[in-house]
VMD Tcl script that draws the C-alpha trace (Angstrom):
set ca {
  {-32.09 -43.53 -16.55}
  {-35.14 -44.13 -15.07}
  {-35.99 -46.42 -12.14}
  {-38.32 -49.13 -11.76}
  {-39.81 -47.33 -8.91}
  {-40.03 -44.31 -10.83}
  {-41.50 -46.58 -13.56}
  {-44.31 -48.04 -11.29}
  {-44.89 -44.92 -9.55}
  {-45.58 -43.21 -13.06}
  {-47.81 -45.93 -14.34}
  {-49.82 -45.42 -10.74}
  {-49.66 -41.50 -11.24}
  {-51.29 -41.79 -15.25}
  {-53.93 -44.06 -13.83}
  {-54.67 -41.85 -10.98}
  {-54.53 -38.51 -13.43}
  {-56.79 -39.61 -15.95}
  {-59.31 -40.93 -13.26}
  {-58.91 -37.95 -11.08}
  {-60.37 -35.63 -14.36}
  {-63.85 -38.03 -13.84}
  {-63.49 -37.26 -10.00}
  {-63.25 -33.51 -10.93}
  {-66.07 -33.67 -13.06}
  {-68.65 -35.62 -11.16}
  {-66.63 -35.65 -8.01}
  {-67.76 -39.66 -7.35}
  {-64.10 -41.13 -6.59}
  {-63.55 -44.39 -8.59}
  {-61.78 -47.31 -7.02}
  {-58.40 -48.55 -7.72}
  {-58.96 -51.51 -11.04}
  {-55.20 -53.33 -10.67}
  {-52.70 -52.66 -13.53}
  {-53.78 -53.46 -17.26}
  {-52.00 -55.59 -19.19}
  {-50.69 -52.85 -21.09}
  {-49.10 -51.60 -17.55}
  {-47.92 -55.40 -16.67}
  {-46.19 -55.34 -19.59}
  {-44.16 -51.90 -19.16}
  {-42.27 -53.31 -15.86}
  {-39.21 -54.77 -16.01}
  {-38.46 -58.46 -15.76}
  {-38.13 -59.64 -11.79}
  {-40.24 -57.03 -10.14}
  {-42.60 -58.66 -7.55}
  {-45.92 -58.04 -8.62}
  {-47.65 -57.28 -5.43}
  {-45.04 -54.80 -4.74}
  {-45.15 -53.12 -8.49}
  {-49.02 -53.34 -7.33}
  {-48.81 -51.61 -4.20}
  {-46.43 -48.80 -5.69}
  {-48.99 -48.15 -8.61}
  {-52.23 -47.82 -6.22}
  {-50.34 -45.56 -3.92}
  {-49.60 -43.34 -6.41}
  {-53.24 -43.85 -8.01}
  {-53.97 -42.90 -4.37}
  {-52.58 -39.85 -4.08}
  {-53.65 -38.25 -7.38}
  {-57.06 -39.12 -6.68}
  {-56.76 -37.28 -3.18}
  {-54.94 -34.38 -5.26}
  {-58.10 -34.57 -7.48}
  {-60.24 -34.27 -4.46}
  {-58.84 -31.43 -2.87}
  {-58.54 -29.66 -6.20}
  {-62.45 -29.90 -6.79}
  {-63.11 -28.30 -3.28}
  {-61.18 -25.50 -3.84}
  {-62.36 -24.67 -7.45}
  {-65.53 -25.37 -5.84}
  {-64.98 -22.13 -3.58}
  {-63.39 -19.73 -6.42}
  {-60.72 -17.98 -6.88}
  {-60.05 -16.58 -3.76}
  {-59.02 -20.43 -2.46}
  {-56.93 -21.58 -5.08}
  {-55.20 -18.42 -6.45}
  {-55.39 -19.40 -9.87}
  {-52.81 -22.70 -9.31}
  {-55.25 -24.72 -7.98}
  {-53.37 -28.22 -7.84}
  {-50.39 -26.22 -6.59}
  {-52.77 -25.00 -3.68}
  {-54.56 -28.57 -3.03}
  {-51.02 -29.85 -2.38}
  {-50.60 -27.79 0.17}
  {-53.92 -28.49 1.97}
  {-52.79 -32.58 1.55}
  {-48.78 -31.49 3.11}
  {-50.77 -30.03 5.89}
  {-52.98 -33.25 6.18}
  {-56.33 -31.94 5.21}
  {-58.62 -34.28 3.25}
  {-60.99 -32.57 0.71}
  {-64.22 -32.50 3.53}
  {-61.07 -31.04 6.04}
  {-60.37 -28.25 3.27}
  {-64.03 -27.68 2.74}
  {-64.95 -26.93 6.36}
  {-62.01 -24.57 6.28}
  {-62.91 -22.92 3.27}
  {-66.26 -22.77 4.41}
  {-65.74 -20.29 7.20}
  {-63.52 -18.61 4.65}
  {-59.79 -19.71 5.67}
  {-57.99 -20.01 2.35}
  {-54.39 -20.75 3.63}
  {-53.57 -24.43 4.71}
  {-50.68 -23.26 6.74}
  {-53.28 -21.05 8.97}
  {-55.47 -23.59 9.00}
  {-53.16 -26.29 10.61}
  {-51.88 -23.65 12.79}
  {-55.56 -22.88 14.24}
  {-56.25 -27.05 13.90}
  {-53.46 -27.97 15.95}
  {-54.37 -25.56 18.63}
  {-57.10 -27.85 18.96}
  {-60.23 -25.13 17.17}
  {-62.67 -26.61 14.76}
  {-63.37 -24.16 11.85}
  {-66.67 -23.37 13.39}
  {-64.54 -22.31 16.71}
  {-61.87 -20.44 14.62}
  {-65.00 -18.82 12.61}
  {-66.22 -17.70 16.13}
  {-63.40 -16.30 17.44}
  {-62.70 -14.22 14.66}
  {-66.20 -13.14 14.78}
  {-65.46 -11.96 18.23}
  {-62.25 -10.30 17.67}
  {-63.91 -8.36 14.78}
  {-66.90 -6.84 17.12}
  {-64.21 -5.92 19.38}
  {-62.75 -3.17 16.74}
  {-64.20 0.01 16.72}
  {-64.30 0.00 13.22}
  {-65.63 -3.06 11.31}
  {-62.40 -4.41 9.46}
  {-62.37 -4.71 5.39}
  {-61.56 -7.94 5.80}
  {-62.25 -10.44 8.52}
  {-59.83 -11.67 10.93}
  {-59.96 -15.23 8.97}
  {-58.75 -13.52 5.90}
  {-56.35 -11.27 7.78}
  {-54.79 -14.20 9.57}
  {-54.06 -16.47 5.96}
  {-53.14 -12.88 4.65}
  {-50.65 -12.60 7.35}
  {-52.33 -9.12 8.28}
  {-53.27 -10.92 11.37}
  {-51.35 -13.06 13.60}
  {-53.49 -16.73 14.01}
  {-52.13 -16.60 17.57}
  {-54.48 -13.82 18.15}
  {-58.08 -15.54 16.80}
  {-56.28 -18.67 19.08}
  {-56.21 -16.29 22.36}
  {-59.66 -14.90 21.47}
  {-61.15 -18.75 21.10}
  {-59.75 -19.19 24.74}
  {-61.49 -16.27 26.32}
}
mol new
graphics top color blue
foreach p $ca { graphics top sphere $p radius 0.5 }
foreach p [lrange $ca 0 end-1] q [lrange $ca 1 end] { graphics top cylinder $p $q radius 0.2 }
display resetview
């Protein structure tokens, strides 16, 4: 049996969804309208409004974030969103990136949210994690395949180690 919560929450989600495809496309966000009648009508009897309200926009909140995030990454290919691309975006939003966050990141070509909030939290910018890496891959005798960027969200590379460098 479903909840009203659940109820709400899926109205808010539907909204969100079929707004997010026109964020996708012309990536210009659109604001939150209210519930439709045709929404009004699908909650059940003694729900406050303003709370049915608030539970709908949240949810229209996040899928237009989703929608966001998604964009950037297609935006960047492959390589960034692995083929699963709303899977991937959902990541970037549990690590609390917003869509310009995850474009800086990709940007300097860090694909993996986890490695990003492990070089954001050690206080480096993207431009200071680029750097770094930069500087640890001059340091090998041989220029690596990959850089250390892409070694470190491969796990080739330990993130620790473009931290340390961005230190010295």
């Amino acid at each position: 049996m479903t909840t009203a919560t659940e109820t709400i929450e899926s109205v808010g989600r539907r909204i969100g969804q079929a707004m997010a495809k026109d964020t996708i496309a012309d990536n210009l966000p659109r604001e939150w309208t209210g519930l439709t009648a045709e929404d009004v009508d699908q909650i059940p009897g003694g729900m406050d409004h303003d709370e049915v309200e608030r539970l709908a926009q949240d949810a229209y909140d996040d899928a237009i974030e989703l929608a966001e995030v998604t964009a950037v990454l297609l935006s960047h290919g492959e390589m960034f969103h692995g083929g699963t691309p709303a899977d991937i975006a959902q990541d970037w939003i549990d690590h609390d990136f917003d869509a310009d966050e995850v474009d800086s990141w990709c940007e300097v070509g860090c694909w993996d949210a986890s490695t990003a909030a492990e070089f954001r939290d050690a206080g480096l910018s993207p431009r200071q994690a680029k750097e770094a890496a930069d500087k640890l891959d001059d340091q090998e005798d041989e220029r690596p395949t990959y850089d250390a960027i892409y070694r470190a969200c491969n796990a080739d590379l330990r993130a620790q180690a473009i931290i340390d460098a961005a230190k010295d």
